[in-house]
C-alpha angles and dihedrals in degrees: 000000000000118000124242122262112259093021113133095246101053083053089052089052095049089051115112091209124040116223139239118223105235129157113194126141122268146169141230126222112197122180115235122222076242091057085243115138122241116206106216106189106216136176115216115234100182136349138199132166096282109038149337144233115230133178104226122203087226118031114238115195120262114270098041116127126228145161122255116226115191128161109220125240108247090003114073082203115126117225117205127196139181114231145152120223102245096183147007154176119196110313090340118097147176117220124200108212116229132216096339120191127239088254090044091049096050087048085057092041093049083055103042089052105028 
């Protein structure tokens, strides 16, 4: 039986990449009108390696652009990455990651697929 359009499950099978449920703790850096920088805590709910969902504990509007702070497992190493919110419910939002790096990529890579 086909599934219906919007369901969750015909966006999983459109994605390019597939995700990987984690849940770490992140931040989000948005940047205030005054230049001032707002710090969002987050927790991730799934990543790929172009983008990620995340539950926030304040909801921000879909297209604002913010910087992705994880710790990595095993690493210690923080990974920062440049995204919009794309879309969002409530305090849960997907983020659709922007210009990443090669270093940034295989990172993303190593935890989509560790």
């Amino acid at each position: 039986m086909p599934t219906p359009l919007g369901s969750q499950s015909s966006l999983c099978a459109s994605r390019l990449f597939s995700r990987r449920r984690l849940d770490l703790r992140a931040r989000l850096l948005v940047q205030r009108s005054t230049g001032e920088p707002v710090i969002v805590q987050a927790r991730t709910v799934d990543v790929s390696r172009t983008g990620a969902g995340v539950t926030l504990m304040r909801e921000l509007p879909s297209g604002t652009q913010v910087v992705l702070c994880l710790r990595l497992p095993g690493r210690g190493a923080v990974l920062s990455l440049r995204a919009v919110i794309i879309r969002r419910q409530g305090c849960r939002a997907g983020l659709q990651f922007l210009e990443t790096n090669a270093t940034q990529r295989l990172l993303l890579a190593e935890l989509c697929y560790a």
